[in-house]
C-alpha angles and dihedrals in degrees: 000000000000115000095221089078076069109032109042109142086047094056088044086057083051096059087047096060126122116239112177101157116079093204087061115091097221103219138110094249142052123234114222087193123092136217132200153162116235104177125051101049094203086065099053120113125205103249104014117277124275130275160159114228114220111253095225133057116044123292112217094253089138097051089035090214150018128209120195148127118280110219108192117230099208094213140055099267095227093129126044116278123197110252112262121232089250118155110247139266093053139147109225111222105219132195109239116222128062101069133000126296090247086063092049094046098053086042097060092036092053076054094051118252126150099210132007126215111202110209109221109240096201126056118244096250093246091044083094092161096059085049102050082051100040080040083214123155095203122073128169116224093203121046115229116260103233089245135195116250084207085251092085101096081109099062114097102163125078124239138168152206119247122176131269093248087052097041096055093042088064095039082056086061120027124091132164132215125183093356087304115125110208084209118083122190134189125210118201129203108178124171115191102254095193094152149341103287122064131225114216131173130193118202105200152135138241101225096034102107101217089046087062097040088056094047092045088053102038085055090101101036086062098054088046094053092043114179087340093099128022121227126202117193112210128184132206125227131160125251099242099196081052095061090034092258094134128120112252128176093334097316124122117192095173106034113169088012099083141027130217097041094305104310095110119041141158125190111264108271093218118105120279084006100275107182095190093067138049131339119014138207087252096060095050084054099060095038084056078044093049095049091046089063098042092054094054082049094045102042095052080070092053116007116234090351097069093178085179093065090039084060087047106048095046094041091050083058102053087043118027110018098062089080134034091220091058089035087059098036102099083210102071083048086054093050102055094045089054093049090061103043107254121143103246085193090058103046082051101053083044100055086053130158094042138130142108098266091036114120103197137109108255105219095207101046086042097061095047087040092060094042090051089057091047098058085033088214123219115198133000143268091049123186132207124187120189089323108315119106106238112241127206130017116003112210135117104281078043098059094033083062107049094039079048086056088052104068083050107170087352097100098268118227114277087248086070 
């Protein structure tokens, strides 16, 4: 689920935004990975060269780099190409435009390629240079997020997007003879490693359906990997006084949308958003509330494992999450809670000051809320892991590999 289904008038601030250095990489995110050139030298650029890693398919984070050579397609890969007699392992270097980056991606990996570079077809707008050259009288201030069509489950392989100046640089430059690139290029996938234990965070929701596939399936992974690593559920909401969503002089623009007179909101789960009938916004807000509190409780009893919220949540989802009407009736919530042994009083006490008309500032909800805006997060589930933002697919085998990178030379859990 993109988050820009929740957070529209933010992303719209993002495309606004002014970029007027062309070493920046003009984005709302940071990419942990590196990319670089290793033959020739002449194309080599001190500290890799900048760009945005594709968030399908599966980064190397297992294997922490790939070396290769690239072999330029000359083309868009939107329609089938006959495979090349190129010597493996290679990256494929792919044209952008013509079809999505979903389409590219499964293309070069049936013609077996182990990563894909997309080359950029538009200059960044303070990238002047590239425009004088190109002579074109069109530029993009942001550059695109390779993002999942929602049809990318297949792609196993990662790739990533570099931009236009870069990318002719290196097509001045590559040949090939006899299925040999003369261009060599290295990918890097590197987790901190600082100690024997791993951080990890999932941002999620409890009414996103992908969120609650992936904890129903990483329920296991956690009790395998005990205290050795250390999880931290987060949950999204809006800002609602930032979308206009708070509660002045009796009006209510956003009604059932939002707790807490407006401040905390999520989009109505009901189809096409209708606001009259089942679930509210509201009632994803205080689940995620809700969750929020029973992990704090949980995870006193074991520290960063917290079995006791694993149980919850899935169970919730078997239970509660199948129907809006059982999703919104406090009671399922209550059962489930009893029938693992978690004290419902205490959550309760614990998810205080809420409510639709109460116009307080929620502790809990406000810290993830400002931490949220910070990372400006695109899509859910997200995934941290000690620090660095997961590219890429985010599914069970996705987040066991890159946990499994983290521990690095420090004796890795059985389960890796």
């Amino acid at each position: 689920m993109l988050l820009k289904m929740i957070f529209p008038a933010l992303l719209g601030a993002i495309v606004a935004a002014d970029v007027t250095n062309v070493d920046d990489w003009p984005s709302v995110e940071n990419d942990h990975t590196k990319l670089q050139i290793i033959l020739p030298e002449s194309l080599q650029i001190k500290g890799g060269y900048v760009h945005k890693d594709a968030l399908f398919g599966y980064p190397g984070y297992s294997v922490g780099s790939l070396e290769t050579q690239l072999i330029y397609l000359n083309a868009s890969a939107c329609e089938d190409f006959p495979k090349g007699n190129w010597e493996p392992p290679f990256a494929l270097m792919i044209d952008r435009g013509d079809c999505v980056f979903v389409e590219k991606v499964r293309r070069a990996q049936h013609a077996g390629a182990r990563a894909v570079v997309v080359a950029d077809n538009k200059c960044l707008c303070s990238d002047t240079q590239c425009m004088k050259e190109t002579g074109d009288n069109f530029c993009e201030t942001v550059l695109p997020f390779m993002n999942d069509d929602e049809s990318g489950g297949d792609i196993t392989i990662p790739s990533m997007l570099i931009r236009k100046s870069d990318a002719d640089a290196i097509k001045k430059v590559i040949s090939h003879s006899n299925g040999v690139s003369n261009v060599m290029v290295k990918f890097d996938w590197g987790i901190p490693s600082p100690d024997g234990r791993v951080e990890w965070t999932m941002w999620h929701s409890s009414w996103d359906e992908q969120s609650s596939i992936t904890l129903k399936t990483t329920e296991a992974i956690v009790n395998a990997l005990g205290d050795r690593a250390f999880f931290t559920p987060r949950f999204v909401a809006y800002n609602g006084s930032r979308v206009g969503c708070d509660v002045h002089d009796g009006l209510d623009p956003c009604g059932n949308m939002c707790i807490n007179n407006g401040r905390y909101c999520l989009m109505d789960p009901s189809p096409f958003h209708d606001r009259m009938a089942g679930a509210s916004g509201s009632d994803v807000v205080i689940e995620n509330l809700r969750r929020k509190c029973i992990w704090k409780i949980a995870s006193a009893e074991d520290p960063g494992v917290g079995k006791k919220w694993w149980r919850y949540v899935n169970d919730f989802g078997d239970e509660c999450n199948q129907k809006e009407e059982t999703f919104m009736n406090k009671q399922c919530a209550v059962d489930i809670m009893k029938k693992h042994k978690i004290d419902a009083n205490a959550v309760e006490k614990c998810m205080q000051p809420y409510g639709r008309d109460v116009d307080v500032v929620n502790p809990m909800l406000e810290a993830d809320l400002k931490e949220q805006t910070a990372l400006q997060l695109l899509r859910l589930p997200a995934l941290f892991v000690d620090g660095v933002h997961a590219r890429g697919r985010i599914d069970t085998s996705g987040i066991l590999n890159m946990i499994c990178a983290g521990y690095g030379v420090h004796d890795p859990p059985a389960i890796c």
